[in-house]
N, C-alpha and C positions, 0 to 999 in steps of 0.2 A: 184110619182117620176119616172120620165124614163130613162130606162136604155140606154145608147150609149154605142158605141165602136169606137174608135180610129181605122179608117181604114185601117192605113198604116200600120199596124202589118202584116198586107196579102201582100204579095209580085206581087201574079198573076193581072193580066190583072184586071182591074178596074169592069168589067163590071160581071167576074168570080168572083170577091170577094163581091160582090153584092148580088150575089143567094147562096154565101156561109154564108153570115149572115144571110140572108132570112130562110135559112135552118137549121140557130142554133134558128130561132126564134127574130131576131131584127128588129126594126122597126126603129131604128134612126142609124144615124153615124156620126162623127166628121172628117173632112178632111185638107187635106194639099193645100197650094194654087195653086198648080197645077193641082191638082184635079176635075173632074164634068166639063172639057171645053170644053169639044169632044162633040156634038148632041149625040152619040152613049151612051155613058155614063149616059150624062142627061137622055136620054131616057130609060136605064133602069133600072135607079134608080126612076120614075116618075111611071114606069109600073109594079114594085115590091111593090110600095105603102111608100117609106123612107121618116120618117122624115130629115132633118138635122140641128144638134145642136150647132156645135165650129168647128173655126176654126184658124189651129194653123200659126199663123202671121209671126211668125219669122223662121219657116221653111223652107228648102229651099231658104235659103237668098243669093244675090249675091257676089260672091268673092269679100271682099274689101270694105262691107257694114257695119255700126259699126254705134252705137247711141255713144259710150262714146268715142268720139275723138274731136278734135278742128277743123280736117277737115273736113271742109264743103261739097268737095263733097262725101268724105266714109258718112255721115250724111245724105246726098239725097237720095245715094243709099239706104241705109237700110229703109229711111223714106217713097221711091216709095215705096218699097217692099212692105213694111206693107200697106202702105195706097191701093196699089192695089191690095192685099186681101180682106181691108175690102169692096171695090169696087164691088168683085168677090165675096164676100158674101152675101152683101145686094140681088146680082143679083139674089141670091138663095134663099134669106128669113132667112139666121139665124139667130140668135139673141143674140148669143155669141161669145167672138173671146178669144185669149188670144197673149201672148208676153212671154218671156225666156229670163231675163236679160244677160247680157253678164258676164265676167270673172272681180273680183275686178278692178278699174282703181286706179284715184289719188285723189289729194283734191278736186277737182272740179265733180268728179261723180255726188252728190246730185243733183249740178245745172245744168247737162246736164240730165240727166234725165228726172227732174222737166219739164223742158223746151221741152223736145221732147215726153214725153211719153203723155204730156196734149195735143199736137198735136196730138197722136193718137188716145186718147181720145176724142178728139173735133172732130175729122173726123168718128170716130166708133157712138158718138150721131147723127149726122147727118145724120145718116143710120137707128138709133135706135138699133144700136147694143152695147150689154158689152161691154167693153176691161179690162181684166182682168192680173192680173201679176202672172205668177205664182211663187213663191219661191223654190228656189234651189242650195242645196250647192256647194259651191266652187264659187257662182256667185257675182255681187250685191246685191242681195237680197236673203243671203241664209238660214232666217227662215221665218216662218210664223209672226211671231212678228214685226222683220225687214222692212218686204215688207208693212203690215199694216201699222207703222209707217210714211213709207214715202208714201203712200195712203193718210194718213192723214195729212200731210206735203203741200200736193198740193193742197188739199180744191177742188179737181176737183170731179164733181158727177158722172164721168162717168168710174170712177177708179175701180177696184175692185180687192179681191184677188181669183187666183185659186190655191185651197187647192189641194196639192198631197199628200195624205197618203204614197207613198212610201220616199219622199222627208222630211216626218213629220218625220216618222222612221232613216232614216239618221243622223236628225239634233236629235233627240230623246226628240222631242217637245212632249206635251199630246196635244191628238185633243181636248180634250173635254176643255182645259184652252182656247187654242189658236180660236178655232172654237164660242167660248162664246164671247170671246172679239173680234168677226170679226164683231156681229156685222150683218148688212144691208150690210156690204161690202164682204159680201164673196159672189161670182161668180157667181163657177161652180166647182167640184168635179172630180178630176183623180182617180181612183182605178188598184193598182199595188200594187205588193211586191218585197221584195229584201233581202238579208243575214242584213242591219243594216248598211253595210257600202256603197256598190255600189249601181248606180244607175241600178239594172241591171231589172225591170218593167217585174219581173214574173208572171206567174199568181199567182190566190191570196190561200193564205195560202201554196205557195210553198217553203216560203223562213219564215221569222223570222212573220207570222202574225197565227194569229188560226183563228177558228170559231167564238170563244167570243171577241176576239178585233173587228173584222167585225163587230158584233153584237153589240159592242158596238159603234161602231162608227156610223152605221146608230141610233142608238138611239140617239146620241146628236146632230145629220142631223135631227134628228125630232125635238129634247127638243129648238134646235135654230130657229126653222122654215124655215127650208132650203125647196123648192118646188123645184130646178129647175133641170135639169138631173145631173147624177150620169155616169162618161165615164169610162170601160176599157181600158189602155190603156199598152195595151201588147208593143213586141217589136219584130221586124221580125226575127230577130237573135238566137230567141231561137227554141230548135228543133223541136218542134211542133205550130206557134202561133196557129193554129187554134185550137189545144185542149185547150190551153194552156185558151183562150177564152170562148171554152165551157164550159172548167170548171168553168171558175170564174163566168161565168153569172148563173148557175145553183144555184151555191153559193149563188151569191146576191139574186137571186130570192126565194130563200128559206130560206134566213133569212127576206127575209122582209115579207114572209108570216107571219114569227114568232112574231116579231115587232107590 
């Protein structure tokens, strides 16, 4: 199982946050679509030896860009957006993307949705990449159950879920019911914590998580046959991300020795 990290937790200079993961020991990282289009950048992330894993789609998206609207062209925008990440990802080799529903809409969410997320879908296979949804409250899709569901709804193969343990904790889902019944559909993996009710993507066991829930979470990442990476995903805001990172990667790595 490999570990990432969500890169945009590091605020400095792309190329600086580069040898600053190199230097906690990482080999992969997950990016934002603006990310890795400098030659400088590519190059030394190619000369540090990175894999790269996800990438997050709806970041960064343009003022006025919306999937759940009627109009057509806030629906373009949002729909380039995404599509020319996955663009920009294939250009790089990853193999996984994701998307962040938007804020509840009206009767007709399901079918706009339905309708534009298999468009995402349908452009992320064409590249051989995931596209994955991740669930998150307050949104459209604010559980794990939820978001399956209407994965399943679309009968699309290229659908999938990504599970956030801090977002599980929130909605106060159990990984190990929800994570069983996902299924061939589950992803890709965020690791974060939080008090239970914000989404505030601590490092881990800072906020409402221990050692043994960790524990026990990569153990039902095994019992499922989960293979694919497992991503930190800190958050710049807090006052340290960079410990905040090294902590939690020490963590995982020492539980899974246990494991």
């Amino acid at each position: 199982m490999e570990l990432s990290c969500c890169i945009w937790a590091l605020s400095e200079p792309e190329t600086v946050a580069h040898q600053q993961l190199k230097d906690l020991g990482f080999t992969a990282f997950d990016i934002r679509p603006s990310l890795l289009r400098s030659d400088e950048a590519n190059a030394s992330r190619k000369s540090l030896g990175f894999d790269l894993c996800c990438i997050a789609l709806t970041h960064e998206r343009p003022e006025g860009a919306k999937i759940d609207t009627d109009d057509a062209d806030r629906v373009k925008l949002a729909l380039d957006h995404v599509k020319g990440g996955l663009d920009h990802a294939a250009s790089l080799g990853l193999q996984w993307s994701y998307v962040v529903p938007e804020p509840p809409g009206d009767e007709h969410t399901p079918q706009r949705y339905a309708e534009h997320y298999a468009a995402i879908a349908e452009h992320g296979k064409s590249h051989g990449i995931k596209v994955c949804i991740e669930h998150f409250p307050g949104t459209a899709f604010p559980t794990v159950s939820s978001t399956l569901d209407f994965i399943a709804s679309t009968g699309h193969d290229n659908l999938y879920l990504l599970f956030d343990i801090g977002h599980a904790q929130m909605a106060n889902e159990d990984p190990r019911a929800e994570l069983t019944a996902a299924g061939d559909r589950l992803g890709y993996v965020h690791l974060d914590d939080n008090d239970g009710v914000g989404d505030l993507h601590l490092g881990l066991t800072d906020g409402i998580q221990t050692e043994d829930s960790l524990a026990s979470l990569f153990q039902v990442l095994s019992d499922v046959g989960y293979e694919g990476p497992v991503s930190l995903e800190m958050k710049d805001d807090l006052p340290d991300p960079l410990d905040a990172i090294n902590r939690s990667q020490q963590l995982v790595r020492r539980i899974s020795e246990i494991l």
